[in-house]
RODO-2510 file (C-alpha; in nm, 4 decimals, decimal comma):
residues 122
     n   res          X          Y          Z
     1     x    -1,1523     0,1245     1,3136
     2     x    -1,3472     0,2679     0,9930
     3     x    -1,5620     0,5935     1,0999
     4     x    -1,8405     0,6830     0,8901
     5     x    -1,7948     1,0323     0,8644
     6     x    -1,5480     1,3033     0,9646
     7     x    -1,6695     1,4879     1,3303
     8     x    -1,5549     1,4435     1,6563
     9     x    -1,6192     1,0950     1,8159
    10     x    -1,5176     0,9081     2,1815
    11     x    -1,3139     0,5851     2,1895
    12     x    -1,3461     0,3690     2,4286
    13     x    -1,0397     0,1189     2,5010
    14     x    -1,1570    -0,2147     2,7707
    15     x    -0,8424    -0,4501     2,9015
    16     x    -0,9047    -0,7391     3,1406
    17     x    -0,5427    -0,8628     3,3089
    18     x    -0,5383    -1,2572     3,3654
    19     x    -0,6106    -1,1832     3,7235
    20     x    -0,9204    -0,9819     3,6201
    21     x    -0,8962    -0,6736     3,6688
    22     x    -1,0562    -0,4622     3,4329
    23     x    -0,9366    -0,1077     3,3209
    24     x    -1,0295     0,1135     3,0372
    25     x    -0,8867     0,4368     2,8773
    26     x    -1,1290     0,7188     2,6875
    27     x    -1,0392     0,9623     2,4446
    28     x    -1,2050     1,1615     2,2281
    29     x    -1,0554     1,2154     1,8287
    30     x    -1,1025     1,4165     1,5669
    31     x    -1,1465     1,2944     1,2492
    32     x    -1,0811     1,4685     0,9192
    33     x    -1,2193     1,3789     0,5098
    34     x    -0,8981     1,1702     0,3323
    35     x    -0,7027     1,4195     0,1248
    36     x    -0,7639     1,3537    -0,2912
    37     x    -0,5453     1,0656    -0,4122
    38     x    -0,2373     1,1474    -0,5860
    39     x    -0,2132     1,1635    -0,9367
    40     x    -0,0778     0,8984    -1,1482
    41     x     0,2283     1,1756    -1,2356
    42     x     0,2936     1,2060    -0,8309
    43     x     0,2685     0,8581    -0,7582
    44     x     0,4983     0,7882    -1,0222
    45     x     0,7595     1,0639    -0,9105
    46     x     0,7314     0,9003    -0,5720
    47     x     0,7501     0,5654    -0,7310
    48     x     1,1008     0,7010    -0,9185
    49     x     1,2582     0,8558    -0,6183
    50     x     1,2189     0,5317    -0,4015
    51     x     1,3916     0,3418    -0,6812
    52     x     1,6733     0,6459    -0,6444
    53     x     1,7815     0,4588    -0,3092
    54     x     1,8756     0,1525    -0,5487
    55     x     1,6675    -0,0558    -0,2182
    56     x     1,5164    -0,3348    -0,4208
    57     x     1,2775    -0,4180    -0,0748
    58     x     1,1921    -0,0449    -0,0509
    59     x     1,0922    -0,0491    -0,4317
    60     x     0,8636    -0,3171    -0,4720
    61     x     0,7068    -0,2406    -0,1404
    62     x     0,5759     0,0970    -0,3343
    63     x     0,5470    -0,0454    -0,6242
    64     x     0,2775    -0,2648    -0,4486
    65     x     0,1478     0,0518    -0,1976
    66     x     0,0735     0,1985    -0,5269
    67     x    -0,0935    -0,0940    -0,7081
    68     x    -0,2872    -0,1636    -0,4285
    69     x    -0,4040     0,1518    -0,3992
    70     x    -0,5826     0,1585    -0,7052
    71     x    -0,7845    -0,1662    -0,6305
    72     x    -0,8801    -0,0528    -0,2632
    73     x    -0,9979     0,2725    -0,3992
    74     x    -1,2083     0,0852    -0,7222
    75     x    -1,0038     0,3179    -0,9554
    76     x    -1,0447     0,2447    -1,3097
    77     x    -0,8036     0,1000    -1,4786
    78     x    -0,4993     0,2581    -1,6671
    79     x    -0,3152     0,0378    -1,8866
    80     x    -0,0633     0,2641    -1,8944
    81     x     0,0061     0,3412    -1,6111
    82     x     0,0119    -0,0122    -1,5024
    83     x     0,2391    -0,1121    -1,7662
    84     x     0,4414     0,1436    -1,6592
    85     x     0,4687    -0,0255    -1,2631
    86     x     0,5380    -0,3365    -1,4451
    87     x     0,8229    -0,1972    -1,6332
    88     x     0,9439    -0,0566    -1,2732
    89     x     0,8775    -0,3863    -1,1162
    90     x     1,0992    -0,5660    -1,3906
    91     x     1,4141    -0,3361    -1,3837
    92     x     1,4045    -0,3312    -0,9897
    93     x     1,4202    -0,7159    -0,9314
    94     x     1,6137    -0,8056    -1,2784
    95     x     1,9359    -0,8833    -1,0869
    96     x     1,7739    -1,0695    -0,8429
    97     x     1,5421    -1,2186    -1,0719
    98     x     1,9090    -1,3485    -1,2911
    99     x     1,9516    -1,6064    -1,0184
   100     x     1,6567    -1,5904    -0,8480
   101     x     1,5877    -1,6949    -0,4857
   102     x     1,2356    -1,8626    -0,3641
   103     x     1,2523    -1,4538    -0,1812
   104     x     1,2497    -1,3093    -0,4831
   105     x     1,0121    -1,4392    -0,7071
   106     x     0,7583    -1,4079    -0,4476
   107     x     0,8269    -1,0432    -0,4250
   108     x     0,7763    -1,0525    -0,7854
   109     x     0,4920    -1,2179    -0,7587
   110     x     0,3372    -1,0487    -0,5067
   111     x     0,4283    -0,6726    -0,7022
   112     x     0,2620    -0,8226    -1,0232
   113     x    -0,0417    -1,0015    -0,8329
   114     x    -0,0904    -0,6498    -0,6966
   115     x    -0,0414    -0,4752    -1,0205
   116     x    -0,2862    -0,7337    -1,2123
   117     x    -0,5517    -0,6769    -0,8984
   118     x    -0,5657    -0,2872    -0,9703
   119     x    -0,5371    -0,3170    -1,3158
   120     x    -0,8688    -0,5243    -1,3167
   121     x    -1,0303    -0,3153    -1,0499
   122     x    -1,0313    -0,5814    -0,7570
***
């Protein structure tokens, strides 16, 4: 669910079983303003310290978190810092990318779809 703004609001949860039976569950939930985004410089340090664990999956799924991040939020776009994702992107899958599997180029393809995406602001 997207709220419009933060407050308190209700939920309201409806289930119907197959025999019909209808139940529902209420809360009520607060909701609080998003924190700022990260800076590049954090996101980057975050970027580097999931690339520590030498987990190639772990990697490109930030890699992508990141990237996507950037084109959800309409960010502008920082050649830079993209590049700079790219170049992480590259060194991460290289040795899978040597003899790649179909796995592997489409997690490269995904990561630099992504990149591309927030690099162009969509």
């Amino acid at each position: 669910m997207i709220f419009p703004k933060p407050g308190t609001a209700t939920v309201q949860a409806q289930a119907k079983d197959s025999l019909g039976s209808v139940s529902a569950a209420y809360g009520e939930v607060s909701l609080f303003s998003p924190p700022a985004s990260p800076s590049n410089a954090e996101r980057l340090n975050m970027l580097a310290k999931v690339q520590d664990t030498g987990n190639e999956a772990a990697t490109m799924a930030a890699i992508t978190a990141v990237a996507d991040q950037d084109a959800q939020a309409g960010v502008p776009a920082d050649p830079t810092f993209s590049n700079r994702l790219l170049v992480a992107a590259q060194s991460t899958a290289s040795s899978s990318l040597a003899k790649p599997t179909p796995e592997a180029v489409d997690s490269m393809a995904g990561v630099v779809t992504s990149v591309v995406a927030g690099a162009s602001g969509t």
